[in-house]
N, C-alpha and C positions, 0 to 999 in steps of 0.2 A: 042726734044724727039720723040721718034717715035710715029705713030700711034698706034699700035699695043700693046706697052705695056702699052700706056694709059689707052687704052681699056680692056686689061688684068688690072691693075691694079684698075678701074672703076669696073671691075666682081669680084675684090676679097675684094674690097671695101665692094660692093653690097652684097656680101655672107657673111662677116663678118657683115654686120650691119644686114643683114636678120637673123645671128643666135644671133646679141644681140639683135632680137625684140622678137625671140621665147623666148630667155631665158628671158626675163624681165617679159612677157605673163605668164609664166612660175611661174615664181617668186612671179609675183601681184597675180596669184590662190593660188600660196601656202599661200602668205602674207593674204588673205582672208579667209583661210581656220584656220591660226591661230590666227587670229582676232574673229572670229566665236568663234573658241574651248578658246580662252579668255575670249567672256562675259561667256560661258557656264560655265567656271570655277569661274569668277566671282559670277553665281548665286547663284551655288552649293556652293561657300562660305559663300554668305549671309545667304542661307536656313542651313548650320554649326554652325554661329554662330546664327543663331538664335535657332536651338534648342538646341546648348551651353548654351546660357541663359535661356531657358526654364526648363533645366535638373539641372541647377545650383539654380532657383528658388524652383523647386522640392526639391532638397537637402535639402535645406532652410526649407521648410515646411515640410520634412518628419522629422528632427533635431526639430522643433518647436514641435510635434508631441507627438514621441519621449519622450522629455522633462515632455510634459505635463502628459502622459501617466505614466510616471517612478513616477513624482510627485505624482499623484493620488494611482499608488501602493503602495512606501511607505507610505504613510497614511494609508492604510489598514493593510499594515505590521505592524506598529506599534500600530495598533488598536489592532489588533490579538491578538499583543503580551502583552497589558496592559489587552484584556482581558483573555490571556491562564496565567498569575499571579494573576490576582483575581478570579480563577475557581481556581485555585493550592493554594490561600490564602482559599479560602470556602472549597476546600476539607479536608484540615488540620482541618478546625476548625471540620466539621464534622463527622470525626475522632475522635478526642475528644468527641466529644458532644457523638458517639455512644460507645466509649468507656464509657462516663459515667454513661449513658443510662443503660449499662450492670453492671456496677458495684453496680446499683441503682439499678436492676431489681434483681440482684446476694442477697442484700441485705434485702430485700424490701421479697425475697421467703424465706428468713432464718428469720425474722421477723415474717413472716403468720406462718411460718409452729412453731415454738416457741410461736404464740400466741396459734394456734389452740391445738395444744398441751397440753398449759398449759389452756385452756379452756373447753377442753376432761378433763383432772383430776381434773377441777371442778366440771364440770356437775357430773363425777363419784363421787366422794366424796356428793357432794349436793344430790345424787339420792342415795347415800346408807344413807346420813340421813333424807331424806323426802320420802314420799311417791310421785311417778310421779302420778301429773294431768293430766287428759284427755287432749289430744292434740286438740284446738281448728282446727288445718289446716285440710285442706283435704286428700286424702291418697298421688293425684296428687301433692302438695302445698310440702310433706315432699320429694316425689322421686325428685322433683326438687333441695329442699335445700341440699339433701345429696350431687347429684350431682353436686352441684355447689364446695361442700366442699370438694368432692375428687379432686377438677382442680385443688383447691390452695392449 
């Protein structure tokens, strides 16, 4: 073979392996670069899941929470409500009881005023057949008794 295309072909050798050394140079940065942006992802994963589990525990405990909270409400609800039925049981009776109150009261003035009455036309009758004694009380002792008798 000749000299010449030896040598030519030694220089195209040379340039082809010169551009697989760039490319590989090339290649190994980039491979490093996504080796790099791998752990970086990696970590961002770990610090994911961990406060994946961290938000999941929270869950957990605000449900725990939650729970106990609702629990303790209704106990109060139903407090409430056994005591808004014996406030609404004592009002009834009390009702009653005032309605008796008045019927008692209603009764009780139609008594006085039929005793006083019929003790007014005693006294009349007894003072048109006796003569009235001097009144031992005072002048004060009778304006009291009067007005006590006009209340009832």
């Amino acid at each position: 073979m000749n000299p010449i295309i030896i040598i030519l072909l030694d220089v195209l050798m040379l340039v082809l392996l010169m551009g697989t050394i760039v490319s590989a140079w090339r290649l190994q940065s980039r491979f490093k670069v996504l080796k790099d942006v791998h752990k970086d992802f990696e970590k961002l994963m770990l610090q994911f899941d961990e406060s994946t589990r961290r938000a999941d525990q929270g869950i957990k405990t605000l449900h725990r929470t939650a729970e106990q909270a609702g629990s303790v409400l209704q106990t109060q609800i139903d407090r409430a409500q056994s005591l808004y039925d014996d406030l609404s049981t004592m009002a009834g009776a009390a009702e009653n009881v005032a309605r008796r109150l008045d019927q008692a009261s209603a009764s009780l003035s139609q008594q006085r005023s039929s005793s006083a009455q019929s003790a007014a036309v005693s006294r009349a009758e007894s003072a048109a057949a006796e003569p009235i004694p001097p009144d031992p009380r005072s002048r004060a002792e009778r304006e009291l008794l009067q007005a006590l008798n006009k209340k009832e």
